[in-house]
C-alpha positions, 0 to 999 in steps of 0.5 A: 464188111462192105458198110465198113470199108466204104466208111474206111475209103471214105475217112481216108481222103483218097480221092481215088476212092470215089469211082467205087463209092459211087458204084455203091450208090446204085446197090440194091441195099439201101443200107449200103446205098446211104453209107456210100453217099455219107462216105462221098461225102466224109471223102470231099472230092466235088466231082462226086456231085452228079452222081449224089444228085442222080441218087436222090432223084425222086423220092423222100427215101432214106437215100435221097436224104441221105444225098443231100447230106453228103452234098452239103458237107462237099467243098464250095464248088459250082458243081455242087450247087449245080447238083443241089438245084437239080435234087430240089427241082426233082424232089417230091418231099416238101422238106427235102427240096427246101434244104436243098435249096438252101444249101445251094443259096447258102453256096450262091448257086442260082436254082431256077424258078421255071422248072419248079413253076412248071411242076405246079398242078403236077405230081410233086407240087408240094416239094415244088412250092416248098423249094419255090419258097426257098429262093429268095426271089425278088422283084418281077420275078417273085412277083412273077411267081405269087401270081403262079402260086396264089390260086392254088391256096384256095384251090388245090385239091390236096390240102398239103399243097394248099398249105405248102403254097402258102408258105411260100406265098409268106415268103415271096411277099406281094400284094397278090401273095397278101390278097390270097392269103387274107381271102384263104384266112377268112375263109378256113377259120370261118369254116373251122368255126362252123364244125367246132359250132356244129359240134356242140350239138347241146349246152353241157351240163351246168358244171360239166366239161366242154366236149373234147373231141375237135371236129377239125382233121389233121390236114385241115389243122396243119393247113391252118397253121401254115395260112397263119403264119403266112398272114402274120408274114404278110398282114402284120398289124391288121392281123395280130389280134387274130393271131394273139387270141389263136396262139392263146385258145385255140385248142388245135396246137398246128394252129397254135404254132402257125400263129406264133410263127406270125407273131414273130413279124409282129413287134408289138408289145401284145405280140411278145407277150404272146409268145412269152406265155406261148414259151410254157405251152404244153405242145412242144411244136407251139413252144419251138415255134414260139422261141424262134419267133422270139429269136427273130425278134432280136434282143427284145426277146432274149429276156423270156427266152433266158428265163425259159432255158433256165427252167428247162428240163434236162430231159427235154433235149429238143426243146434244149436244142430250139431255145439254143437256137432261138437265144443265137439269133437274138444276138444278145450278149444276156443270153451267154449265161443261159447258153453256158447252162445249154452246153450240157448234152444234146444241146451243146452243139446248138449252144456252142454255134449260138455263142459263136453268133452272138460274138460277144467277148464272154462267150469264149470262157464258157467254149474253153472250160466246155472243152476240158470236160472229160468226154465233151461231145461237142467239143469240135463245135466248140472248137469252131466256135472259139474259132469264129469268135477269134478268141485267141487265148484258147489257141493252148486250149485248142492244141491240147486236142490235136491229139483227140482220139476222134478226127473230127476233134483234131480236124476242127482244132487244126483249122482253128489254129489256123485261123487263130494264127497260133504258131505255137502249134506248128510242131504238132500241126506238121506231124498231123500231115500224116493222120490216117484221116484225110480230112485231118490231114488237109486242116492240118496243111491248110492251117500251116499255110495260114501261119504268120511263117508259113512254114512248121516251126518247132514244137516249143 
């Protein structure tokens, strides 16, 4: 009952209602802990921010994730990108603090690098090199940083930091971040060599199998694909060779996959034809890594990831998901067929926001007929698609949905009337000034301020 009424103050836009969610928060119910932070964040009010962030100090709980969530749907505010640096700084899991640290690039909030620096050869340096990685450091002071980090890619202790650091040495670029990490390559896959050698202990069997089992450990194998991808991100050229014969044979799919990733800052005819024949490799991992090195790629690549949306098995809806995105970021107005085809079940969301980046004149016809199925899930995604790429002639189509049984639908619809200017709309628009729903109700006021009268007109 207490899960529900938290919900209830949280979709109800009474700001008035945050002293009590945030009381939540500390509840010894993890439950209820994140139902209260998902609601601080449904409710929008920034002044939420400290005590989010204060809930997500520490670990990789549910919790703490939980807390950046409801950060990253607050309004654009200081305080929010202040409190987004802060959680990233406190993190102890590596994924937690790298999406931390975008959401608060993404809201031009400036973490500070010297209390993650500080926290290396510490407890939680993992989560300090991944958050170290995320900002978009430059010049001196990147420089800076590489210097800091590179000796911990050979010698760390924990091979999760190893790995951690470089990653973030592929990101932060340099000569010394280059150096460590062609020294760090030779010398993990001459040990890796080395096992799988030793582990042939006899020439099989004319006829007979190879030995199947990879003397290779997990940590070791994901510490491998990290140093790959981080060597195709700062080698390049000298490196593609090693990366191609990797993503080709290797049998461990960690190194497979962190070889495609370094392909992708390779655009040479091998690396592509590398990562095409990667597209139908039988680990998912290698495939996701794949298409969005592809994607990177530009519209060079959209031609075999078009090929492979096509073949895509309906019952894959992760793989659905990566080809969507990986087909957004080649910007190629090829893809809009084959995106069309991925608005169909988990995937449309990914599929609408990628016809959103294409921006290409045919990708609204798709969004429009997508809207009009019976029961679309994605259609606020759509709505916002549409309204991104200005399509104007769907303004009718988008004011059918005001009256959407869920207000996510009639909020996204309200703000894309706005933008699309259709005054049309005005009417139903006002009336939705009284929605049960606050965040409703604030699109609603916000979209009529953006008509060209200013002021509802009557519905026609």
């Amino acid at each position: 009952v207490v899960a529900g009424a938290a919900r209830g103050l949280g979709d109800s836009g009474e700001w008035a209602a945050r002293p009590h969610l945030e009381a939540l928060l500390a509840d010894a119910d993890a439950e209820l802990a994140e139902v209260a932070a998902h609601a601080l964040g449904r409710l929008g009010d920034p002044r939420a921010s400290d005590a989010l962030a204060a809930a997500g100090d520490g670990d990789a709980s549910r919790i703490a994730a939980a807390t950046v969530d409801a950060l990253a749907m607050l309004p654009d505010a200081a305080e929010v990108g202040v409190a987004l640096c802060d959680v990233a700084i406190r993190a102890s899991d590596p994924r937690l603090a790298a999406r931390a640290t975008r959401e608060a690039r993404r809201r031009d909030a400036e973490c500070p690098e010297r209390p993650l620096l500080a926290k290396l050869g510490r407890p939680g340096a993992a989560a300090a090199l991944a958050a170290l990685g995320e900002l978009g450091l430059k010049g001196p002071a990147a420089q800076a940083a590489a210097d800091r980090i590179a000796p911990l890619v050979a010698r760390a202790p924990d091979p999760a930091v190893r790995a951690e650091a470089a990653r973030a040495l592929g990101l932060l670029g340099g000569a010394t971040a280059a150096t460590a990490v062609r020294d760090r390559l030779g010398a993990i896959l001459a040990r890796i060599a080395e096992r799988r050698a030793r582990n042939v202990k006899a020439p099989p069997a004319p006829g007979a199998p190879p030995p199947s089992v990879d003397p290779v450990g997990d940590e070791e194998a994901a510490e491998a694909g990290a140093v790959l991808a981080a060597a195709g991100a700062l080698l390049a050229g000298p490196i593609e060779a090693t990366l191609v014969t990797v993503v080709r044979d290797d049998p461990r799919p960690e190194l497979r996959a962190g070889a495609a990733e370094g392909l992708g800052h390779a655009p040479t005819p091998a690396a592509a034809a590398a990562l095409s024949a990667a597209l139908a490799d039988p680990s998912l991992r290698v495939r996701i890594a794949a298409a969005a090195a592809l994607g990177r790629a530009g519209i060079r690549g959209a031609a075999p990831l078009v090929e492979a949306a096509r073949a895509a098995d309906p019952g894959t809806p992760e793989w659905r998901v990566a080809l969507a995105r990986a087909l957004g970021d080649t910007g190629a107005a090829d893809a809009v067929p084959a995106l069309a085809m991925l608005l169909d079940g988990p995937s449309a969301p990914a599929a609408a926001v990628a016809l959103a980046r294409i921006g290409a004149p045919t990708a609204a016809a798709p969004l429009v007929a997508y809207l009009g199925r019976p029961g679309a899930p994605a259609r606020a995604d759509a709505i916002d698609a549409l309204a991104q790429l200005a399509a104007r002639d769907a303004g009718e189509a988008i004011a059918a949905l005001l009256t959407d049984d869920r207000p996510e639908v009639r909020a996204a619809a309200a703000r894309a009337l706005g933008k699309l200017h259709h005054e049309e709309a005005a009417g139903r628009l006002e009336a939705l000034r009284s929605d049960y729903y606050g965040r409703v109700r604030r699109a609603a006021v916000d979209a009529l301020a953006r008509l060209p009268s200013g002021a509802p007109r009557a519905h026609r």
